[in-house]
C-alpha positions as CSV (number, residue, x, y, z in Angstrom):
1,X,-23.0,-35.7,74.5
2,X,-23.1,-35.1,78.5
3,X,-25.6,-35.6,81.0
4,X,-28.9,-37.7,80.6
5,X,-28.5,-38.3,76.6
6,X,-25.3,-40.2,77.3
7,X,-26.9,-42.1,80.0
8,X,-30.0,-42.9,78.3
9,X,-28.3,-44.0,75.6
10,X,-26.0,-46.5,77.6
11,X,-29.2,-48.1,79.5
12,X,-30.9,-48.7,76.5
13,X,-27.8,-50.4,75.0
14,X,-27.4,-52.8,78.3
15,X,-31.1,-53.0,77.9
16,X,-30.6,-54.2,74.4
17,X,-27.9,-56.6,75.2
18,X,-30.0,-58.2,78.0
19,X,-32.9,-58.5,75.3
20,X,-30.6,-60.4,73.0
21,X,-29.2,-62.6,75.7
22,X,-32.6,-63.1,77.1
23,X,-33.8,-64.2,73.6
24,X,-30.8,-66.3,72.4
25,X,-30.2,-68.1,76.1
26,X,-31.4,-71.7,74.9
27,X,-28.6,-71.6,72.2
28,X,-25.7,-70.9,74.4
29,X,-23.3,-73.5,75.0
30,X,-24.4,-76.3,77.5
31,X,-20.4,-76.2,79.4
32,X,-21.2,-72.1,80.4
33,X,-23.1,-72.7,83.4
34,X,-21.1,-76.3,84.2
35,X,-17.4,-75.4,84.2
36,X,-15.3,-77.2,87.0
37,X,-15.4,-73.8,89.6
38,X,-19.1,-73.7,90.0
39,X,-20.5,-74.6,93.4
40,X,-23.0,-76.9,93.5
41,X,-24.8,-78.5,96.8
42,X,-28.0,-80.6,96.7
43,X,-29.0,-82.2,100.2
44,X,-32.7,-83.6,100.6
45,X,-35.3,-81.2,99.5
46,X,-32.8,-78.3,99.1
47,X,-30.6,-77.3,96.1
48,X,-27.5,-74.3,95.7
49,X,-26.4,-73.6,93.0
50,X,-23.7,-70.5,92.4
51,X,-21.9,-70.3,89.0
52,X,-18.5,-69.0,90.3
53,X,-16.3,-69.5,87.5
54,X,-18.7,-69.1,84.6
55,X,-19.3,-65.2,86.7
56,X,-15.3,-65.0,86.2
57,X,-15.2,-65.9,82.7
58,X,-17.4,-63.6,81.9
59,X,-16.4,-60.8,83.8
60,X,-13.2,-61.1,82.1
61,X,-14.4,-61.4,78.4
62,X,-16.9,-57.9,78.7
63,X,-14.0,-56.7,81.0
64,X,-11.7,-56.9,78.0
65,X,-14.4,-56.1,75.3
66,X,-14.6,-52.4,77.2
67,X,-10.8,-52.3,77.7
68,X,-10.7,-52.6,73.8
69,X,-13.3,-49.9,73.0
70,X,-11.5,-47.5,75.6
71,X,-8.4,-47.7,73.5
């Protein structure tokens, strides 16, 4: 399975999985977006917020997930 088939297949996949965690979002744990590496800055009107260590916690866990279907 080359060319487009392959890659059609693998955006509707991500597409899928972006479905489901669109859908199932409210029921994820309350500490994913809070943990203690996440920048946070409010002054006056303005607000940043940029999850730093919840973006490293994840990329770890799906980088491991692929690592274990590429073995």
């Amino acid at each position: 399975m080359n060319g487009p088939g392959r890659a059609l297949i693998i955006a509707g996949l991500i597409l899928l999985a972006a479905g489901l965690l669109v859908s199932f979002a409210p029921k994820l744990p309350t500490w994913l977006g809070r943990l203690p590496g996440d920048i946070s800055f409010k002054r006056g009107n303005f607000s940043f917020y940029f999850p730093l260590a919840t973006c490293l916690l994840l990329s770890a866990i799906l980088s491991f997930i692929i690592w274990l279907f590429r073995k």
